[in-house]
Structure formats: C-alpha cells, structure tokens
N, C-alpha and C positions, 0 to 999 in steps of 0.2 A: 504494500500500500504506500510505501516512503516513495516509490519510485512513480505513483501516478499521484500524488500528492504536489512532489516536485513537478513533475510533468505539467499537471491542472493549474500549478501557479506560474510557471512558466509562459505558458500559451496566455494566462494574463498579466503577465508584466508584472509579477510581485514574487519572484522568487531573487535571493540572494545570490551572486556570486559563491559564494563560501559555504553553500552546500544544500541552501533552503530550510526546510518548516519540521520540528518533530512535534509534535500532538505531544502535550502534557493536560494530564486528568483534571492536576488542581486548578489548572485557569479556562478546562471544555476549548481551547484555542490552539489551534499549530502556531508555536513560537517559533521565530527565526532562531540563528545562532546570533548573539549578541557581541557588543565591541566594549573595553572600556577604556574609557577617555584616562588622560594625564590626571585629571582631578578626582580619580575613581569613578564617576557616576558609568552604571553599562546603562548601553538603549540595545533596545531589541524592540522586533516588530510581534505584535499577535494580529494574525488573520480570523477571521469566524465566515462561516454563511449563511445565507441567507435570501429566501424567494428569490432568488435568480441573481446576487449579488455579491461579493467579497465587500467585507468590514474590514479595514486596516489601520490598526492602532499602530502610531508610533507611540513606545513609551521607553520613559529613560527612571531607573533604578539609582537613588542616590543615597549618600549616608542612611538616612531614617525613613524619607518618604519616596516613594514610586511616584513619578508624573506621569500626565496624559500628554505629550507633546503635539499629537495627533490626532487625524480621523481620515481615513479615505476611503469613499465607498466606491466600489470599481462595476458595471456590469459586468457579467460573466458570459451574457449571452456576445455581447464586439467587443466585450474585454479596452471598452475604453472608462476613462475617471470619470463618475458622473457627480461628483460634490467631495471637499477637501475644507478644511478647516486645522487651524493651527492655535495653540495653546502654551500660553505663559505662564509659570508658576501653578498651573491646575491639577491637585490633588488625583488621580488614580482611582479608580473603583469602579467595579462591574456596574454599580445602579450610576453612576456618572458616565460611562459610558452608553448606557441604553439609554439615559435622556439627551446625551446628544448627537444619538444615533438616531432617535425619534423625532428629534428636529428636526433635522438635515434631511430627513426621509420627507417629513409633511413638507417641507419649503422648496423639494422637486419638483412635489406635485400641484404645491401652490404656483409658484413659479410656472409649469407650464400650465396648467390651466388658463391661467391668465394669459399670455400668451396667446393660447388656441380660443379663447373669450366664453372657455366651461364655467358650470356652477358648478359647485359642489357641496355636498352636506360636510362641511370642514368635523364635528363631530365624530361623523361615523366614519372619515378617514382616519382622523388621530388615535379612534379605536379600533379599527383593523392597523394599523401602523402597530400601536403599541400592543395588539396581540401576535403578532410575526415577528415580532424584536423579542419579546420575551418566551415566546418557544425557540428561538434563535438560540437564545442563551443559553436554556435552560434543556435544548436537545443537545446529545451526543453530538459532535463534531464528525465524527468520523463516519457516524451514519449518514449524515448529509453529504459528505465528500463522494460517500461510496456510492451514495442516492444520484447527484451529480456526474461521476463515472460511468454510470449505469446508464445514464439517459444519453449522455454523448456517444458511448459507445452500440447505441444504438438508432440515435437519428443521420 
C-alpha cells in the first residue's frame, strides 16, 4: 500500500522528494518525513481525504507547541490547488483544523456560486460540509486511500 500511496500523491503533486507519506494511527493522517531547522523546530506535512479531495496540512513541531502553518486543499479528480491558506503563530489541533477546513470548503462554494449567480440554502451546505469533514477525520485513512485506488483503478 506504501507504494500506491506514494504513487496517489505523486500523480497529485504532494508527494516529497525524500520518500513520501507513512500512515500513523495516532494522527488517522499519512505524514510526510519531516526536516529540522537550525533552531530545532521539524515541519512535516499531514495529508487526509476526502469526497474527492486531498487536505494538506503544513505543520511545524516546536519546543512545547505544534503549529498549523498551513492548509491546502488539492482536487484529486485534475489534481490541481483549489484553496490554500497560510498561518502565523496558530496553535495545532484536529478541531482547529476541521474548522478551517470547513471554511475554506463553504467559501469555494460561496465563491463560485456567486460567480455562476446560484442561490443557495448557505445552512444546509455548512451542514453537509461539516458532516464530510468530520467523517473525514474520524474515518480510517487508509480505507479511503484504498476506496480511492479502487475507483481509479477501475474507471
């Protein structure tokens, strides 16, 4: 599975030089291999998935506290960026990163909406958003990866 994992993040533009992503339990996320700076802090990247997308956290690990440096959501389907966001001094945490996961999700779709000149019940999107981010989290990673394999390897 290491070898289509790599592969999977490869073909979207988020696989490392230095070997790519191992799946660890305690964070449900494939971490990159990480670097650390002269001043000790490591940054390492976590990926997740989701409905047809890659989550990519940059986060840097420093004396006492983990930052969020990051957010980049990628399609999965043309594997290009479709929202990115960048963060200074912001604390780390699963529910930190699902609500600005959940934001960046609604303001796509605000965003094009408006655009194409939709209405929308803004309600019942912010509650299908936040019920696909939170089975996101809270499913097996690897089952989705292998859910994602499964379908490529057969369309």
């Amino acid at each position: 599975m290491v070898t289509k994992t790599i592969q999977l993040f490869q073909k979207a533009g988020l696989a490392v030089a230095s070997g790519g992503y191992q799946y660890s339990e305690v964070a449900n996320a494939f971490l990159s291999e990480g670097f650390t700076s002269n001043a000790g802090n490591t940054y390492f990247n976590a990926v997740r998935l989701i409905e047809g997308i890659f989550i990519k956290e940059d986060v840097g690990q420093g004396h006492t506290r983990t930052f969020l440096n990051g957010i980049k959501i990628y399609s999965i389907m043309d594997k290009t960026l479709i929202a990115e966001r960048s963060y200074h001094c912001k604390f780390h945490s699963k529910l930190t990163v699902i609500s600005e996961v959940q934001e960046m999700l609604y303001n796509i779709i605000n965003e094009s909406a408006l655009k194409e000149g939709i209405k929308f019940d803004q309600n019942e999107v912010r509650r299908k958003i936040q019920e696909i981010t939170i089975k996101c989290f809270n499913s097996d990673q690897r089952q989705l990866l292998q859910a994602i394999n499964n379908k490529s390897l057969t369309a």
